[in-house]
N, C-alpha and C positions, 0 to 999 in steps of 0.2 A: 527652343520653341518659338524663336523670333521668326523663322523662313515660313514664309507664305505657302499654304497650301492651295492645292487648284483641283475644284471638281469641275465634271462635265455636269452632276445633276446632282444636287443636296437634298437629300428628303429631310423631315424634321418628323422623327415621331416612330416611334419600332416595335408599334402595334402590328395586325393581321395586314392592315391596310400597307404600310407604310413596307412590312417584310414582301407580300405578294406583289407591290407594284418595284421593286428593286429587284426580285428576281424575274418580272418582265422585260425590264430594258432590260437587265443583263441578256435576255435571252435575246434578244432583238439584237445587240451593238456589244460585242465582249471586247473593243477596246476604251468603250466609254468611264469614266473613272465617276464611280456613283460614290456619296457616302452616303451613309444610314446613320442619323443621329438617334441614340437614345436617352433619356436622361436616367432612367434606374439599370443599376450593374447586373450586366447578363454573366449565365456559366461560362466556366472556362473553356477553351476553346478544346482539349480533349473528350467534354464531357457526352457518354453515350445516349444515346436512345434508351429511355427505359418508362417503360407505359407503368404506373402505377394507379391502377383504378379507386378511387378515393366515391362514397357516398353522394358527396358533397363537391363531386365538379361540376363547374362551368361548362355550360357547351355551346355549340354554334348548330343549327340546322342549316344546311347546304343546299340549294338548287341544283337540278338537273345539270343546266347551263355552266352553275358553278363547276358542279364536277366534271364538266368537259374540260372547262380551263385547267384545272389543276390535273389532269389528265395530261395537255399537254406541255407543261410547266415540268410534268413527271413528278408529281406528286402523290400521284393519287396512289399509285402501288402502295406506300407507307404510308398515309392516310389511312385506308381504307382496312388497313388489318385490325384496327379499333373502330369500326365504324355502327351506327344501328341503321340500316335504312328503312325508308319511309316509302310504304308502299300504298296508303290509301290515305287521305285526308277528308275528316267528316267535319261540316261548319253547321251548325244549327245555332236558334234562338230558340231559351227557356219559352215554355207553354206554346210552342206551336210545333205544328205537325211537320212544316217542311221545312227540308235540308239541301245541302250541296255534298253529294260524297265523289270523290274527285280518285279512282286509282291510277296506277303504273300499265296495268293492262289495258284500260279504255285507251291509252294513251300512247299505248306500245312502245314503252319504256322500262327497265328493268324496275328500275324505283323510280319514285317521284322526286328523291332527292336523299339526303342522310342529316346524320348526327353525330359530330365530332368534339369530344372534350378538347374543350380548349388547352388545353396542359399540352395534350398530343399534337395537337394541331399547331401549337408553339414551337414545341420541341422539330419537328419537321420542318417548319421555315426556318428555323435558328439553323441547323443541319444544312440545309438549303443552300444560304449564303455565306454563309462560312466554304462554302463549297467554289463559290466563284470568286479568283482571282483580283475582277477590277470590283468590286463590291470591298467598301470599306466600312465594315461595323465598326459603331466608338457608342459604347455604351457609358455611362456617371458623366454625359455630356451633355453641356447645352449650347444652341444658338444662341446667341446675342449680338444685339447692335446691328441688324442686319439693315445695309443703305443700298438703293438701288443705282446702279452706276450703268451707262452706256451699255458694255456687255454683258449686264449680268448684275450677280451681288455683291456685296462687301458683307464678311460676319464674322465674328469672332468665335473659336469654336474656343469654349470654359468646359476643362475635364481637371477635376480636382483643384488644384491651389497653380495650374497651369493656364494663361490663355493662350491662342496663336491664330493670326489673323487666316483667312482663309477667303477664296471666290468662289463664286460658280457661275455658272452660266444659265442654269437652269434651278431654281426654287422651291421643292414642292414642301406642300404646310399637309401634315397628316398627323397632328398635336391634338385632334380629340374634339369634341363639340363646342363651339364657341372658341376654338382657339385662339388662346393670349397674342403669339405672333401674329395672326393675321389682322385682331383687333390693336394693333402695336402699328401695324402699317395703315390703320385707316381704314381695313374691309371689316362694315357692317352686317348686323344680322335681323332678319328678318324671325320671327320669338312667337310663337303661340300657346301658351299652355293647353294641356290635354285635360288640366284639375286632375290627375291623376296620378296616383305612383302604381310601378309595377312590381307585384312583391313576386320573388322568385328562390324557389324552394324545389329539391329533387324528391319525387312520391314514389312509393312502393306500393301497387295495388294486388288483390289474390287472384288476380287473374292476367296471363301474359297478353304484351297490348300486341302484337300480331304485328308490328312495323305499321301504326295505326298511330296517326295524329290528331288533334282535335282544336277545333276553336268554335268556343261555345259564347254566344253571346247572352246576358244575364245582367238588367236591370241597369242595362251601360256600361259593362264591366265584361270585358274578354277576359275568357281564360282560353290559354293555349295549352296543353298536356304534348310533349314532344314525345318518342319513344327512344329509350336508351338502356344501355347494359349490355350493347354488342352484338344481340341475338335476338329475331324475332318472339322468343320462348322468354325475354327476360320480362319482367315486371314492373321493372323501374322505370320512371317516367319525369322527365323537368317541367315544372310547372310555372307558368309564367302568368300572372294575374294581375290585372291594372286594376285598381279601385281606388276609391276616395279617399285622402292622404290621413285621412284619420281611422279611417276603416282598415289601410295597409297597416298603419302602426298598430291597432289593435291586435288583427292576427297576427304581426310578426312576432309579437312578444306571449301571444296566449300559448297556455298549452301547447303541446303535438296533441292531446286530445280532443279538447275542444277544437283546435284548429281543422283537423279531420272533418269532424262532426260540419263546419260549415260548411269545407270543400265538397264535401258527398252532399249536402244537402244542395248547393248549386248546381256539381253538375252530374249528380244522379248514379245511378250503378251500370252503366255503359262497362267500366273496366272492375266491375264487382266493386270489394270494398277498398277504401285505401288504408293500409296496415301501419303505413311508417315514414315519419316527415322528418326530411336532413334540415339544416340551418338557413335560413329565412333570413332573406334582406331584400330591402327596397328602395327603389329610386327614382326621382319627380319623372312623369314624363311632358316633354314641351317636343314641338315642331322648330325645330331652327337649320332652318337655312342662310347661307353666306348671301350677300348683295353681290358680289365682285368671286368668280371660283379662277379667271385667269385674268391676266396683265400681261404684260412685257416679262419677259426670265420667270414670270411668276404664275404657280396654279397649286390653288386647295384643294384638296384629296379626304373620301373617307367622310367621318361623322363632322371633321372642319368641314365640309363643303354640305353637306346636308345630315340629319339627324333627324330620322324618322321614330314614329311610334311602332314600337315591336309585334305590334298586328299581322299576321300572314309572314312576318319573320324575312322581311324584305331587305334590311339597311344593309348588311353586311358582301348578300349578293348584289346588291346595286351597286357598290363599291368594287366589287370585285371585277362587273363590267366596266364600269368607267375606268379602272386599272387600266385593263386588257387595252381599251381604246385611246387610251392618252398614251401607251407602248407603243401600240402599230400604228400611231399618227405621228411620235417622235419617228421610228424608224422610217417609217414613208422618206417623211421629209431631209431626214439627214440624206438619202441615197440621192437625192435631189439637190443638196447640196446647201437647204436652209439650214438656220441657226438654230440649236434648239430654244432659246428663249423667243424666237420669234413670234411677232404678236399674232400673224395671220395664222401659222399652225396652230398655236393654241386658242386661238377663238374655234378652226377650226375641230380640235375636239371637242368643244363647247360644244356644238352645233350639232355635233355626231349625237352627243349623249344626250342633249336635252328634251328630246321627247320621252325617251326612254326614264330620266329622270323625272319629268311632268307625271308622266303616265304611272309611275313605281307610286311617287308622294299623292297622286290622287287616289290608287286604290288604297294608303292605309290609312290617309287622312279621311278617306271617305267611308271606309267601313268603320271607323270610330264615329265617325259624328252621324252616317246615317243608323247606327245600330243604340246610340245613347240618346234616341230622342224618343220619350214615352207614351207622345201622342198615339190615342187608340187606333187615328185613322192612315195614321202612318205606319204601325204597326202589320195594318191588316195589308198594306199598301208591299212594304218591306217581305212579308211573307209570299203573297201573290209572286213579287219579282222571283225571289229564291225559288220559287215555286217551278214558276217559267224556263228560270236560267240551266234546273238543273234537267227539263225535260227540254230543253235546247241545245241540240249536239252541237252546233256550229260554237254557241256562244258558250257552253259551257267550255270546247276547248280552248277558244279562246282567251279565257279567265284560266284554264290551268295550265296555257303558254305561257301567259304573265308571271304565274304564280310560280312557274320552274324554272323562268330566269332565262324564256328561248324565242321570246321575240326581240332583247339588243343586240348587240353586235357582241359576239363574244367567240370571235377567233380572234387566235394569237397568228402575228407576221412574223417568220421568223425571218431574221438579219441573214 
């Protein structure tokens, strides 16, 4: 275990981000030697695809845009055989008249985007890279000791009671919000709290939601309702509610009955009644963004690079973009004959994504804090605009191009 290993690019972290952006460059460069670090033990490497739908999964909503990428990644075939898709999205504010309802058909797109259990959505990127050759999974693994050298890094890779020194030349941090490593090198974060936790719980209501999403705004407090159970005809629905951290903990622990009783009473019988609540948890929400997302060998990826409020359900496809563009800006330049830690190509993805990043964090940061201020006359104010926006074609589509993930850059270059 003493011989030095050498990667072309180290990612850190074997989340969604960290598997979708290693099966990008592989696509771009199949003789680049990536690893994928993970620190908790993945299945074994025969282990089948097998969809198990559980009450109580996790899911991900998908942008348009998104599933173009994963379209071309060649995912989406086996994605998509689990999928709910999202054909209309209706946003209102408690006690007022107007709304934004946003479809697939105004927009002349089949859907507006989907709903994928995360379990499945795992299982298919695990499948994925296991599939390519110069991709090296090391799961019960961590970095450490990473020193920044001339070409690249120095870091030890620790997999059980083994270490072995290893390089790369390329650094990516995709360890989760606030990441330890990137905070280990010196990059600061930028920290807002929202006062808010998002309690998130799977609802069964007696009436099918039609591939019908919802973000209801309610005394400062979104709730989103996604649709899921595979089939417009299903009933079941994720429910995602941010409230005040005492108000979360109250209902995560009351009843399923009572708990019902206040969800109906917010936000009303749009989907009739709601019959049956899965297992409830919650967690604080802050704004934290990275001070530094690239250096020299080195760029933060993912909820390390920014960590939004789950409003409009944007972080994950923002990440997904930014993927796609730090891929076809690594492969650009390799064909060019730069290095991949070079500091001008990576500033230059910076540069690519940062409006698109500007623009993503002002619409969720901005529909929280203008929707959580109680003033009458901003109320009235608030409503007028939704009012406007939604009898504004131009501007309404332009709010549901942001919202489907199709004004960044989100082609893949292939190598």
């Amino acid at each position: 275990m003493n011989t030095q290993r050498e990667f072309d690019i180290s990612i850190v972290g074997g989340g969604m981000a960290g598997f979708s952006l290693a099966l990008l460059l592989a696509q771009q460069q199949s003789d680049w030697r990536i690893g994928l670090i993970e620190t908790v033990a993945l299945p074994n490497d025969n282990t089948e695809l097998l969809y198990q739908p559980s009450f109580d999964a996790r899911c991900s909503a998908l942008a348009w845009g998104s599933i173009e990428l994963l379209k071309q990644l060649g995912l989406w075939s086996l994605l998509s055989r689990h999928h709910t898709p999202i054909h209309q999205v209706k946003m209102s504010e408690a006690r007022r008249f107007s709304g934004i309802n946003i479809s697939a058909k105004e927009q002349a797109k089949p859907m507006l985007g989907a709903v994928v259990e995360n379990v499945w959505f795992g299982q298919v990127l695990l499948q994925a890279v296991r599939q390519h050759r110069n991709i090296q999974l090391m799961g019960s693994s961590q970095l450490q000791q990473p020193k920044a050298q001339a070409t690249g890094f120095d870091f030890v890779l620790q997999a059980s009671n083994a270490a072995q020194p290893c390089t790369t030349k390329l650094l990516v941090l995709a360890d989760g919000e606030q990441s330890p490593l990137a905070q280990q090198l010196g990059i600061d974060y930028q920290c807002q709290s929202y006062h808010q936790h998002a309690l998130i719980a799977n609802i069964k209501c007696s009436s099918a939601h039609l591939g019908t999403a919802y973000e209801r705004f309610s005394n400062g407090a979104p709730l989103a309702l996604l649709p899921m159970g595979g089939s417009e005809q299903s009933c079941q629905m994720n429910m995602v509610w941010c409230l005040p951290a005492s108000t979360a903990e109250q209902y995560q622990h009351a009843s399923d009955a009572d708990f019902l009783q206040h969800l109906q009473a917010t936000f009303g019988f749009r989907q009739g009644y709601f019959v049956q609540c899965g297992k409830r948890h919650n967690y604080p929400l802050q704004l934290s963004v990275a001070n530094e997302q690239v250096r020299r060998h080195l760029v933060v990826i993912g909820n390390a690079a920014h960590s939004l409020h789950p409003v409009a359900g944007q972080g994950f496809n923002l990440t997904l973009r930014d993927c796609a563009v730090l891929a076809s800006t690594l492969g650009a330049a390799h064909k060019q004959g730069k290095a991949l830690g070079d500091l001008s190509v990576l500033l230059s993805y910076q540069q690519q994504q940062q409006a698109d990043q500007q623009l993503t964090t002002a619409l969720t940061h901005g529909l929280v804090k203008g929707f959580s201020k109680q003033n009458p006359l901003l109320s009235v104010l608030r409503s007028v605009g939704v009012s406007l926006l939604g009898l504004a074609p131009l501007a309404k589509t332009q709010f549901a191009q942001r919202a489907m993930g199709l004004t960044g850059k989100n082609e893949v270059i292939n190598g």
